[in-house]
C-alpha positions, 0 to 999 in steps of 0.5 A: 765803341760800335754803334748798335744795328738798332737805331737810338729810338727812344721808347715812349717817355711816358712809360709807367714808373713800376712796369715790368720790361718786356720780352723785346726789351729784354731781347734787345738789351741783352743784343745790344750787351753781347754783340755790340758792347754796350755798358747797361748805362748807356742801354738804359738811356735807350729803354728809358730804364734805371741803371740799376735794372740793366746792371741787375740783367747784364751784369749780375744776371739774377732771376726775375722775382714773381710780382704780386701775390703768392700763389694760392694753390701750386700744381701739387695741390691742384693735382690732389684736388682733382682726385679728390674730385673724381673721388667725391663723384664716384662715391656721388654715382649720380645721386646728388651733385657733387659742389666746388663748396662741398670739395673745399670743406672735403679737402679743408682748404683755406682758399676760397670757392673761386679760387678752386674755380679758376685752379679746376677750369685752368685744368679744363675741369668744368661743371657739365651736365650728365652724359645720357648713356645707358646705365651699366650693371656690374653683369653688363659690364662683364659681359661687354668686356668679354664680347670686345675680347672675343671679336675685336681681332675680327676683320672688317671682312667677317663682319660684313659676311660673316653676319648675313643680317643685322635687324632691330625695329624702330618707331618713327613719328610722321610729319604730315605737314609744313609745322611738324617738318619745322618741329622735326628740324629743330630737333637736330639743329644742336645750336647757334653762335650767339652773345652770352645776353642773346638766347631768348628769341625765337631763332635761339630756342627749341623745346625741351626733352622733356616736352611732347609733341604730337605732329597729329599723324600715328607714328609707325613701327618699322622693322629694318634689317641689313646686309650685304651692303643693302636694306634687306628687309622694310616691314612696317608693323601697322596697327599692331604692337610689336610683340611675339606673334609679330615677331614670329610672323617676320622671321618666317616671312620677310627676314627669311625671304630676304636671307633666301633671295641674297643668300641662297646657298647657305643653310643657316643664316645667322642674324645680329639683334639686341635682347629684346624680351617682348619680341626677338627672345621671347618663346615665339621668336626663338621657335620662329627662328629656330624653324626658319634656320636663324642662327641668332648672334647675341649682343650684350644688353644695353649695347644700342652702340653694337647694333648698326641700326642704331648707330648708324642706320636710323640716324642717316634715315633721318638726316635724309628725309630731314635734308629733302624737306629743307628744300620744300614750301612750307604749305606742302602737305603730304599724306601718311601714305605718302610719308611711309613710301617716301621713307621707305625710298629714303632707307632703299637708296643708302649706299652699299658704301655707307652700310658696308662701312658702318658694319666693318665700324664693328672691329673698330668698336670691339677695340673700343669696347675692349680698351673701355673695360666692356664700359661706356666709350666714345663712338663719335669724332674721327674714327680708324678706317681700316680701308685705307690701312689696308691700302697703307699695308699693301704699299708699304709691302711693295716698297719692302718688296722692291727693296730687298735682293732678289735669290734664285736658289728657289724653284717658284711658280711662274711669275713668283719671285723669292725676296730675302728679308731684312728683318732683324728679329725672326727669319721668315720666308716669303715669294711675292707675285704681282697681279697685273690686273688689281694692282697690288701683290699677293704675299705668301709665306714659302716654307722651304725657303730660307732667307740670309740677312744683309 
């Protein structure tokens, strides 16, 4: 008889009498069974195991029987509870918590509330708090749906000129000094990696929404508009309430100065904003805007995620001013002046990058909108950038471009040259010519030119 290629190492002698033999212990029997021919007595002197076991998984091969207790709830049942669950919280619509106690006695289990505990957190359903979204209409839903629809063919181009600016106003708090600074940090600062007995010390807590700070300095009300991959327009609106006076006040002056200083030539602008009825939709504003030769492009209400002010704009204004006080002693103290211009330097030094990407986001949000129903979608974690698909589509036509045969049936202009098409499922012509010059190739379709399949 062969001796086996593993060495006669017996396992540990003081194995438990019920315990269940391993996946290598397995793996090894069955080796040591095909490929070197080991009878299941001898295999069963070296894992220390019953003859009867080795004879029942060599020789007889029957299934491993499940040890313990029956399960409680299988998938099926699992599954209808879910439903079930989605069901119990829609009819809820948030008026009153929907309990693992009140889904037991709904679906007349007989398994207990930890049970449907551990089956709902096996599937990755926990108990979570309410997302904090705007609260949609019937209307609003209508009309968001159809705004995706409509726009969300658009490219990242029409958007960032067809728009000449995107404008909403906003209400920032000032930190004077050294306490407010650290009050405003701690708002940002999401949370830290801490033992489930730790929390209550001071690194571990901040204040609650619902508590009100007053860093004793006035706040001010700033109206902010962008285009043209800059800020165009940083009024601050101080000691006044934003109403229709005001508003009219900034479409003939600073909206329109803005729009005639970038854009010139045009003779109607044509500016994004929310429906603000106190300032941008009352009578004031639309007759400001109607003399100053604003053409107003509408959102659908309650949509805070089509504006780039407020998806972009404010947060990053923040984030900046908050990372350039990290790095200042705790006693510096600056003045309201101060604070104004500095956050006025702040918005001024965005990037043309940053703003002419975050309003090309706006085709990507228009599909989002239009998957979502004209509902609620998720505007975070890593999104589509349709500049390097773009960049993706321009290689791949080289590449198809350097693989297809060159004809010379075609009379073309200089530096143009035909390509057949090797394209199974519509005939298609088209003459390419390489620009030097950028680096890429432009594609045109040639009508009187018909190209053979190969």
């Amino acid at each position: 008889m062969p001796k086996p290629r593993v060495a006669k190492k017996h396992l540990k002698a003081n194995r438990g009498p019920y315990k269940k033999m391993s996946s290598e212990e397995i793996r090894l029997a069955r080796m040591w069974h095909t490929e070197d021919h080991m009878e299941p007595c001898e295999i069963a002197g070296l894992l220390r195991r019953d003859t009867s076991t080795m004879t029942r998984l060599l020789v007889l091969q029957k299934e491993r029987q499940q040890q313990g207790r029956p399960v409680a709830l299988d998938g099926a049942a699992v599954d209808k509870m879910i439903v079930l669950l989605d069901h119990m919280v829609v009819v809820a619509g948030g008026r009153y918590e929907v309990t693992v106690d009140m889904l037991r006695r709904r679906s007349r289990s007989k398994v207990c509330n930890r049970t449907i505990s551990d089956a709902l957190h096996s599937r990755k359903v926990y108990f979570r708090r309410l997302r904090e979204k705007t609260v949609l209409s019937a209307d609003d839903i209508k009309a968001r749906k159809a705004f995706g629809n409509k726009y969300k063919g658009k490219t990242c181009a029409w958007w960032t000129s067809f728009i000449d600016i995107h404008i909403d106003v906003k209400h920032f708090p000032v930190f004077l000094n050294g306490r407010a600074r650290d009050h405003a940090a701690r708002e940002g600062v999401r949370g830290a990696y801490r033992t489930a007995g730790q929390g209550l010390e001071a690194p571990y807590v901040k204040h609650g929404k619902k508590y009100t700070y007053n860093p004793g300095a006035r706040g001010a009300m700033v109206l902010a508009g962008v285009g043209n991959g800059k800020v165009l327009v940083w009024e601050v609106i101080d000691g006044r309430n934003w109403n229709g006076e005001v508003a009219a006040e900034m479409y003939k002056g600073p909206v329109k100065a803005a729009l005639q200083r970038v854009r010139p030539s045009k003779r109607t602008w044509r500016c994004l904003e929310d429906n603000d009825p106190a300032g941008f939709k009352c009578k004031k504003g639309l007759a400001a805007k109607q003399s100053a030769r604003i053409e107003s492009f509408d959102i659908p209400r309650r949509s805070p995620s089509l504006n780039v002010c407020d998806y972009a704009l404010w947060s990053e204004i923040n984030r900046k001013m908050r990372a350039a006080e990290a790095k200042w002693k705790a006693g510096r103290t600056e003045s309201r002046t101060q604070y104004l211009a500095r956050l006025r330097r702040t918005a001024f030094s965005l990037t043309p990058a940053f703003i002419n990407s975050s309003i090309a986001s706006m085709r990507h949000r228009c599909g989002l909108l239009s998957e979502a129903q004209g509902g609620h979608f998720e505007e975070g974690g890593r999104r589509v950038r349709y500049v390097g698909l773009c960049s993706f589509f321009l290689s791949l036509s080289a590449w198809f471009i350097a693989r297809v045969l060159v004809d010379q049936r075609c009379v073309l202009p200089f530096g143009w040259q035909p390509f057949r098409c090797d394209h199974r499922a519509s005939k298609c012509s088209i003459a390419v010519c390489p620009d030097a010059m950028q680096n890429n190739y432009e594609i045109r379709l040639w009508p009187n030119y018909n190209y053979n399949y190969y």
